[in-house]
C-alpha positions in Angstrom: 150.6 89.2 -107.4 148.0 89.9 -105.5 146.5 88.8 -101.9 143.3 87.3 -102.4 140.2 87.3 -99.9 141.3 84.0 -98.2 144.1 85.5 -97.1 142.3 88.7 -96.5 139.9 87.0 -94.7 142.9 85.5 -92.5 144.3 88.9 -92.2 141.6 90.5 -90.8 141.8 88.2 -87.9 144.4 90.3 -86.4 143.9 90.8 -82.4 145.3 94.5 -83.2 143.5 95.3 -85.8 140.3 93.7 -84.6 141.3 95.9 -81.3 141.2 99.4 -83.2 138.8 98.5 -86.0 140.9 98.2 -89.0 140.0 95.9 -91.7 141.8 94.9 -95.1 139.4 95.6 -98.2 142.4 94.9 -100.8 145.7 94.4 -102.2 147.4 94.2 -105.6 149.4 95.8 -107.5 150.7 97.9 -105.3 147.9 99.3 -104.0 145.7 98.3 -100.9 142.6 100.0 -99.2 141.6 99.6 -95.9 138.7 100.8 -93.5 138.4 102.1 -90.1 135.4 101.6 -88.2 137.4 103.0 -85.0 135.9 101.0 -81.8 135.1 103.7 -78.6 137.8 102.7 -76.5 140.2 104.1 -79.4 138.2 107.9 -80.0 139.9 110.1 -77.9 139.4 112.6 -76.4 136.0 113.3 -78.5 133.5 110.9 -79.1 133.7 109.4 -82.8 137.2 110.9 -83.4 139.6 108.7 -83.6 143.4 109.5 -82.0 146.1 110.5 -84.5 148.4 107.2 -83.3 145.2 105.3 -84.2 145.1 106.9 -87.6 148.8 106.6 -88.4 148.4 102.8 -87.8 145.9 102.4 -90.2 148.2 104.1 -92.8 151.2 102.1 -91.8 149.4 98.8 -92.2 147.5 100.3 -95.5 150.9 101.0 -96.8 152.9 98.2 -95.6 149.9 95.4 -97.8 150.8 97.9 -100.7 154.0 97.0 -100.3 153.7 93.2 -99.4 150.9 92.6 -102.6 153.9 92.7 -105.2 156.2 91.2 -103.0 157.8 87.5 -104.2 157.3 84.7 -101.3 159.8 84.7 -99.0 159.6 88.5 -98.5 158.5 91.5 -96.3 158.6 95.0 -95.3 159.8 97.0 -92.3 158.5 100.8 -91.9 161.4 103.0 -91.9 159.7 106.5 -91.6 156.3 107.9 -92.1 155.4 111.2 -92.5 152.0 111.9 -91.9 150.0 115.0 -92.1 146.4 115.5 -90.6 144.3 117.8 -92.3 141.1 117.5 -90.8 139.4 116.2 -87.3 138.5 112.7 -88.1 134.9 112.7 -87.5 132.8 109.9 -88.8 132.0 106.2 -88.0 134.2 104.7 -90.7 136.9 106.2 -92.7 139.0 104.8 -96.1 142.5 104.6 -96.5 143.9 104.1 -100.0 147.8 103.8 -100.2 150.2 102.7 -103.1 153.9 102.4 -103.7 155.8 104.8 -106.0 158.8 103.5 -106.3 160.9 100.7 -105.6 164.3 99.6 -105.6 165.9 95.8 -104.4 165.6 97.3 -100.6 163.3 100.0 -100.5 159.9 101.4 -101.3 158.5 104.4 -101.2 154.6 104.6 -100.5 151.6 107.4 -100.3 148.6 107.2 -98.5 145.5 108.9 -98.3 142.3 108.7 -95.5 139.5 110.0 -96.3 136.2 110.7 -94.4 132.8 109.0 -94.9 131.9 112.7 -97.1 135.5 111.7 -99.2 137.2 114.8 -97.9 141.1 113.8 -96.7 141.6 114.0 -93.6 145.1 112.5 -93.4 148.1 112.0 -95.7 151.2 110.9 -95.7 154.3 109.0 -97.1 156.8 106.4 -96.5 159.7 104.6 -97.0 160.0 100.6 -96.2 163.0 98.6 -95.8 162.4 95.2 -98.4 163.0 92.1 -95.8 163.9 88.7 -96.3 161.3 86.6 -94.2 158.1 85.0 -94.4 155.3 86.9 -93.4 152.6 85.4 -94.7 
């Protein structure tokens, strides 16, 4: 299963995300990509350089659409840790974020993540584990 642009499209609608500048590329299979084109009011304290908190959101929601793209109807995900670890400043106008799951069981997943600058160098990684919910999300 995957989550088609419609839904994307709906997605991407998000007062948070259209807040910080995140926005859904893809998601099947396991696997989602996402782009930050961070907005002013979240760079701090240096121009074009995103906050950390702003970059471990866009990993957290890459990861969690990972997750949610294989999921059956009727279910969701919860984050219940993420280790992240930046690498590099994050310096650039936009910047990718590619995650996948790993493995998972009935109730859990485990995910990876990647972002990567507009020159493909990573700048952040990271890993997670989600709690499988019942609920409708979306």
């Amino acid at each position: 299963m995957g989550i088609g642009k419609h839904l994307i499209d709906r997605i991407n609608t998000n007062s948070l995300y259209q807040t910080i500048g995140i926005q859904l590329k893809s998601a099947g299979k396991g696997e989602a990509r996402s782009i930050l084109k961070p907005a002013a009011t979240v760079c701090w304290p240096f121009e074009n350089q995103p906050h950390g908190g702003i970059l471990f959101t866009l990993m957290d929601t890459t990861m969690a659409w990972a997750i949610q793209s294989e999921l059956a109807s009727g279910f969701s995900c919860t984050t219940i840790d993420l280790d992240i670890r930046y690498i590099l400043p994050a310096r650039g106008e936009a910047f990718t974020c590619r995650a996948r799951t790993i493995h998972r069981t009935n109730r859990l997943c485990f995910v990876s993540a990647a972002v990567t600058d507009p020159e493909e160098r990573t700048i952040a990684s990271g890993q997670a584990t989600f709690r499988i919910i019942k609920m409708d999300f979306i």
